[in-house]
N, C-alpha and C positions, 0 to 999 in steps of 0.2 A: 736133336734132330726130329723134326716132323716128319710123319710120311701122308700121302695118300696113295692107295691103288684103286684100279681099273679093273674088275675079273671079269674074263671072259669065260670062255667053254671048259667044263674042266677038262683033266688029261692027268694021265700017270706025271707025265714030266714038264713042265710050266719053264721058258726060259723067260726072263723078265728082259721087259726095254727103257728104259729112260732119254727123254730128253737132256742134254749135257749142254755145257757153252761149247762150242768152236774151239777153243783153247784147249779144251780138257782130250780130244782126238787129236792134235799135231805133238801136246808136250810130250814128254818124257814117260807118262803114263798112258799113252796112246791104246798100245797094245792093251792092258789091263781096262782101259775103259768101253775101247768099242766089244774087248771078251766079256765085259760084263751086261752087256746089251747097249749101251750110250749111242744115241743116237742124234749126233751135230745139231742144235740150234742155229739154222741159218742168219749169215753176217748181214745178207743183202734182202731187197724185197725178191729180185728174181732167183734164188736159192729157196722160197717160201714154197712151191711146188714139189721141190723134191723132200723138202722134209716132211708135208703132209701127204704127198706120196709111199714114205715110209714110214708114217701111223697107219697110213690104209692099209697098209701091208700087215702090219705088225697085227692087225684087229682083225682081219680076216683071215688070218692065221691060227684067230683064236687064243691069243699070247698076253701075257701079264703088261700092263703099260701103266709104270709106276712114273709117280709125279710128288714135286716137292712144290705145294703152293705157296709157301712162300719163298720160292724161287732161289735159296740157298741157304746153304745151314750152317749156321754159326756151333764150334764144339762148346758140347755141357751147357749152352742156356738153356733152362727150363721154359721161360715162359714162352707162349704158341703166337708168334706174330702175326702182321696181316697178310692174308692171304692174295695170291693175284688172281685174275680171276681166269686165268689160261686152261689150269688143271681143268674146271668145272664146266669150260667150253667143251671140253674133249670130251666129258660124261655127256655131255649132252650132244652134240658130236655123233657122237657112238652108240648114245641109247642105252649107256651103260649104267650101273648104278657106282657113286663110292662107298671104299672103306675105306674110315677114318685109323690109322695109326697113328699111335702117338708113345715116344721112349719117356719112363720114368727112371729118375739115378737114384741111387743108392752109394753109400760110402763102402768101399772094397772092407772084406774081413779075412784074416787068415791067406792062406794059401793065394788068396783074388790081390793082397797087397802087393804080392810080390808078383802075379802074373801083367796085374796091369800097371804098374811103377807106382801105386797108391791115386790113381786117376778115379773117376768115380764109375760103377760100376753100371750098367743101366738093362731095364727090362722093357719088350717091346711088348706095349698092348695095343691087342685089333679089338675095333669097334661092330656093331651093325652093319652093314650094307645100308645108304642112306638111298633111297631110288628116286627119282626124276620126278618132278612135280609137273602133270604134262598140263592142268587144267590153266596153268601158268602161261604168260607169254616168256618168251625165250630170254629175255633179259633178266625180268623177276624169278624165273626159274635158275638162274646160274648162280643169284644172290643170294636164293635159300638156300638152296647147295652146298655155297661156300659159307656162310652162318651157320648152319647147323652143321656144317663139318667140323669147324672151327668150335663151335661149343661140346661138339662131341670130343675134342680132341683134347681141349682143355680138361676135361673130367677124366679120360683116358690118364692122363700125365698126369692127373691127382692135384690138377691146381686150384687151391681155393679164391683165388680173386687173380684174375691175370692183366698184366699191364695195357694191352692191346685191343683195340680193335679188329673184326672179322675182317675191312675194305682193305684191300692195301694199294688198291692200282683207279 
């Protein structure tokens, strides 16, 4: 799993948001996704208003606005696929800076064999803050963005030569 975040202001208590598919608020996990902050990926183009209606929200709030740039996450692969370049509109967007996360695994030992059924075990590292490149026009700015997130993120995960390209969209 990759992550990216968005920090805004800080605060004793930080609830996070995410954008989610549409699928993930009707199914069965409904309740658990929109309690986690999940926030509907619009189906249609006129649905496109109320959901950057509720980023504006969530940002002027002041509030965590966590994004997965490559757009979904496959369990336990390591290596850091192509990024979309959605997440890196939104930093820019918002005038925010990223931080790059990124999980590296480890093999379960002892006591962790039996808590996780022998799955493999993984530790979250945060990056720098990568800040906006303003001298940039809007476009070249969203692509160093997302490359140097993306190489920050590779290095986070410990990977020594990774399969992928930064572009994914």
């Amino acid at each position: 799993i990759e992550l990216t975040l968005f920090y805004w202001k800080s605060s004793k208590y930080r609830k996070m948001y995410f954008p989610t598919l549409h699928d993930n608020v009707i199914g069965s996990d409904r309740f658990m996704v929109r309690y986690a902050g999940g926030i509907p990926l619009p189906e249609n183009f006129s649905a496109m208003k109320k959901f950057n209606e509720a980023l504006d929200e969530v940002v002027a709030k002041g509030k965590w606005l966590h994004v997965f740039p490559e757009s979904c996450r496959w369990d336990y692969y390591q290596p850091i696929r192509p990024f979309k370049k959605g997440a890196f509109t939104f930093a820019l967007k918002y005038d925010r800076p990223v931080i790059p996360m990124a999980y590296s695994y480890r093999e379960p030992k002892g006591l962790e064999k039996i808590f996780t059924g022998g799955k493999p075990c993984f530790t979250l590292n945060v990056g720098t803050p990568i800040f906006l490149f303003i001298s940039l026009s809007k476009k070249e700015c969203i692509n160093k963005l997302r490359t140097d997130c993306h190489k920050a993120m590779v290095e986070l995960a410990g990977i020594k030569q990774n399969c992928w390209a930064p572009e994914g969209d």
